[in-house]
C-alpha positions as CSV (number, residue, x, y, z in Angstrom):
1,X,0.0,0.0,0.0
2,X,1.3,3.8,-0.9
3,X,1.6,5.6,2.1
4,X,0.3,9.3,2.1
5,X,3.6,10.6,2.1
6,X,5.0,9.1,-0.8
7,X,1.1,9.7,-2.5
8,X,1.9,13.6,-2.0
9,X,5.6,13.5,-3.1
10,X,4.5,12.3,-6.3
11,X,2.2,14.5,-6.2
12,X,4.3,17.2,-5.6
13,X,6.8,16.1,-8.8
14,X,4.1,15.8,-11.2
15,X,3.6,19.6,-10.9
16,X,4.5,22.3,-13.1
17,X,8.7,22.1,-12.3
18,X,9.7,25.8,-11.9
19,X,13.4,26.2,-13.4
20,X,16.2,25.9,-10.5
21,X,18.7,24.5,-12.1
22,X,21.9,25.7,-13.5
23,X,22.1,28.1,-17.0
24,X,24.4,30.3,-18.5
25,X,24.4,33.1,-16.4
26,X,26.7,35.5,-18.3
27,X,26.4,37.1,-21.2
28,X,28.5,39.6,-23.8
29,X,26.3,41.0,-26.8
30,X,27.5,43.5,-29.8
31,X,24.5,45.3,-31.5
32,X,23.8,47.6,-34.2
33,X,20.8,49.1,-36.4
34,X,18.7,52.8,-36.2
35,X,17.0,55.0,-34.2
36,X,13.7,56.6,-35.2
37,X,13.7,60.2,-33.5
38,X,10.3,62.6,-32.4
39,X,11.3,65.8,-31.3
40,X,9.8,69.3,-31.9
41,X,11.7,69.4,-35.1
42,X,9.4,66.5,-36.4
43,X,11.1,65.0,-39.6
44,X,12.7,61.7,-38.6
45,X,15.2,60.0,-40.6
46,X,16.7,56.8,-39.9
47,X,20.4,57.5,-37.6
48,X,22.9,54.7,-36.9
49,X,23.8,53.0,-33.7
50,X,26.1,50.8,-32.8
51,X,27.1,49.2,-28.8
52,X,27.9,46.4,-26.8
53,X,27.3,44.9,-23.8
54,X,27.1,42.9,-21.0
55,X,24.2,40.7,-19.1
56,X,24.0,38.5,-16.1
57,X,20.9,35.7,-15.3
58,X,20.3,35.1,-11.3
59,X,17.9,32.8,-13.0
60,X,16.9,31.5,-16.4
61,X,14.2,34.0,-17.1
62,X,15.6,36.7,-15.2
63,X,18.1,38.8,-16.8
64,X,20.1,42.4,-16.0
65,X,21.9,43.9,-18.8
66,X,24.5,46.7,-18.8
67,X,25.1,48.2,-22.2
68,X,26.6,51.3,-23.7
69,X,26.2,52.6,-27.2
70,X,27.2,55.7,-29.8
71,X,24.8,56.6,-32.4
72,X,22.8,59.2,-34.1
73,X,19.8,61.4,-34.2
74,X,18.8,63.4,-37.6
75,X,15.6,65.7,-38.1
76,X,15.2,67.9,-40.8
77,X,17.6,67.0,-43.3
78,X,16.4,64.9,-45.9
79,X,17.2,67.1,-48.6
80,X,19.0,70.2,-49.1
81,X,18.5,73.0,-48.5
82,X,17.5,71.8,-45.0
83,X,14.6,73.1,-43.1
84,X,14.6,75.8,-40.5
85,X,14.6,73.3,-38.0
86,X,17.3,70.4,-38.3
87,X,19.7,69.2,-36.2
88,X,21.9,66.1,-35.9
89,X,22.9,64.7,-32.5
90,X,25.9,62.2,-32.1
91,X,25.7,61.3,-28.5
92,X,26.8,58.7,-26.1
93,X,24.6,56.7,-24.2
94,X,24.8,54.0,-21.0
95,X,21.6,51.8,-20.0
96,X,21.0,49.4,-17.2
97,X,18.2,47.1,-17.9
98,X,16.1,44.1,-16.1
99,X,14.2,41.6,-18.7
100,X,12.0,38.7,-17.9
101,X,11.5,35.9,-20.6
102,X,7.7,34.3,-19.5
103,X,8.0,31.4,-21.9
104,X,11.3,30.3,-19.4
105,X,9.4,30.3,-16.1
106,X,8.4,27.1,-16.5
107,X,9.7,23.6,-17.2
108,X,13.4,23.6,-18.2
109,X,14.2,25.9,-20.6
110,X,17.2,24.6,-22.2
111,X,14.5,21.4,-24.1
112,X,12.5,21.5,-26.8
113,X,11.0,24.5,-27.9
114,X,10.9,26.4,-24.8
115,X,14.5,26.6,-25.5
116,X,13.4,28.9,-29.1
117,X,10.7,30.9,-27.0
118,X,13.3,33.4,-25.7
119,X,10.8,36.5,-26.0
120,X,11.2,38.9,-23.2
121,X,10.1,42.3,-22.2
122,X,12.1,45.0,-20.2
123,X,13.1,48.4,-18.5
124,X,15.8,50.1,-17.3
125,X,17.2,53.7,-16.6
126,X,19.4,55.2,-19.2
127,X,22.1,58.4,-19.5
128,X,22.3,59.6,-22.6
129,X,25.7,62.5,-23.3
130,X,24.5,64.8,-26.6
131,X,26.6,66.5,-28.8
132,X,24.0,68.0,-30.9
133,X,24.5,70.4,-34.1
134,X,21.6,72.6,-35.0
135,X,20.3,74.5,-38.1
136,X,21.0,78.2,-39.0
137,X,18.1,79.9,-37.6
138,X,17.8,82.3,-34.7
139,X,14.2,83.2,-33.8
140,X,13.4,83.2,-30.4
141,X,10.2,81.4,-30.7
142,X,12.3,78.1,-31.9
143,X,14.1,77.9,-28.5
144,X,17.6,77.2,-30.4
145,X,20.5,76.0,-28.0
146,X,23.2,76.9,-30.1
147,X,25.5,73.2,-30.0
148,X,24.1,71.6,-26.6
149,X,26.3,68.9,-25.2
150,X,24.2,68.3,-22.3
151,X,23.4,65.0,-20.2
152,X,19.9,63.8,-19.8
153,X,18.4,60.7,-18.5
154,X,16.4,58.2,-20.2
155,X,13.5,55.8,-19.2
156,X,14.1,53.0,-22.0
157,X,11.6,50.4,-22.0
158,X,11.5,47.8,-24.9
159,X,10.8,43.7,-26.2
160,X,13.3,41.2,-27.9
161,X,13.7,37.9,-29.1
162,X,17.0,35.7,-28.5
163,X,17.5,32.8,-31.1
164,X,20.1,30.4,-30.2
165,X,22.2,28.7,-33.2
166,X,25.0,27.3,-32.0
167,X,25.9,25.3,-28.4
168,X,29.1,23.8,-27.2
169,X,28.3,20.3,-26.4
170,X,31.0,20.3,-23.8
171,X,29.8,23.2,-21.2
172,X,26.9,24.8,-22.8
173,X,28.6,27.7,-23.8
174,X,25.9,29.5,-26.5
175,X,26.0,31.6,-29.2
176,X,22.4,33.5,-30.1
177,X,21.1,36.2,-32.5
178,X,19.3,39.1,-31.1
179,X,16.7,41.7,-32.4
180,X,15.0,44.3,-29.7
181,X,13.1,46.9,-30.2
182,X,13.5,49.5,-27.4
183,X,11.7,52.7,-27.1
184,X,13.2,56.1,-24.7
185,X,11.2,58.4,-23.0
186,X,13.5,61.4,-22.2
187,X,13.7,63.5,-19.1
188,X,14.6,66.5,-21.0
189,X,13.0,68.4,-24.2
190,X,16.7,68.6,-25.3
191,X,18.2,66.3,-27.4
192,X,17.1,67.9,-30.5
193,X,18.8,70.9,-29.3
194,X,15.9,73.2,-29.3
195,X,13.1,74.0,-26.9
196,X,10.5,75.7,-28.4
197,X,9.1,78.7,-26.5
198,X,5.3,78.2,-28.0
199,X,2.3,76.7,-25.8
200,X,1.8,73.7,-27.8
201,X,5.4,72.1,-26.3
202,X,4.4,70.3,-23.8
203,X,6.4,66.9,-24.4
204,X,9.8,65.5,-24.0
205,X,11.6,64.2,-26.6
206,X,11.6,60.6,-27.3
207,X,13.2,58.1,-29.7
208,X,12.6,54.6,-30.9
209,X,15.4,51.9,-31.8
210,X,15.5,48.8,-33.7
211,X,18.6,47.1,-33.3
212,X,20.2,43.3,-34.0
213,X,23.0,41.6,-32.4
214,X,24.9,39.0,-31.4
215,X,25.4,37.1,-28.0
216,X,27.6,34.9,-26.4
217,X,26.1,33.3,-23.1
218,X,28.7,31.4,-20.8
């Protein structure tokens, strides 16, 4: 006869099996793609970005990711002559982000195809370090800051997908592909370099980025 405690033990292993085991917790990533500006200039163009990075996993759908990047913002130069309004902003930019993957919370996620579900979600806190060049005109009303270099922070929030194509048989070592899409929400109204003295600004400025990469998990 089963006793009651080995009934509930099996019990207890025939439920869902949270992950506790042992995964790659660190990570290094390069990325690159474009950011998609809105400002009060409002022509976006497509601007360059390029970074790198570092992540660590406490646990398998947990993750904490420290990158940095360089890249571009453009408005109002499409075509020449430019518009009153234009600027360009090469800037600098740090981020510290936490991401959960749902699709890893459960069972172990290094079998089947929970090991190709590696969506996640996240948000961080960002410092972004402008170096932005602005158009020729002067009125007051356009709120023109004549070449701000300013620091600003950033609430980045964004959703990715990992796909992993190639694993060391030995330790698990892992090489993935990477695409996120990440969107910042500024603190300031100045990384176009103007603030428009006018009643209808009432927003920051934000920009969105699409970027791909590659990442080595150890």
């Amino acid at each position: 006869m089963v006793s009651a405690s080995t009934f509930a033990q099996e019990s207890m292993i025939q439920r869902v099996d949270v992950t506790v085991h042992k995964n790659n917790q660190l990570g290094v990533f390069v990325e690159g793609g474009f950011n998609i500006p809105f400002t009060d200039v409002q022509d976006p163009q497509p601007g360059r970005v390029f970074g790198m990075g570092a992540s660590f996993s406490p646990l398998s759908y947990i993750q904490i990711a420290f990158n940095v990047q360089n890249g571009k913002l453009i408005e109002g130069r499409r075509q020449k002559p430019y518009s009153d309004m234009n600027y360009s902003n090469s800037y600098a930019y740090t981020a510290l982000i936490g991401r959960i993957s749902p699709f890893k919370i459960f069972k172990r996620p290094d079998e089947g195809i929970v090991k190709y579900l590696d969506g996640y979600c996240g948000f961080g806190l960002g410092l972004i370090f402008n170096h932005v060049s602005t158009g020729s005109v002067d009125a007051a009303s356009y709120g023109k800051l004549n070449n701000y270099n300013g620091i600003a922070f950033l609430l980045p929030y964004e959703i990715g997908y990992t796909l992993p194509v190639y694993t060391f048989s030995k330790d698990k070592r892992e090489i993935s592909l990477n695409v996120n899409y990440r969107n910042h929400v500024s603190f300031s109204d100045k990384l176009d370099g103007y603030v428009p003295t006018v009643e209808v600004n009432k927003s920051n400025d934000i920009f969105n980025q699409l970027t791909f990469g590659i990442v080595y998990s150890f």
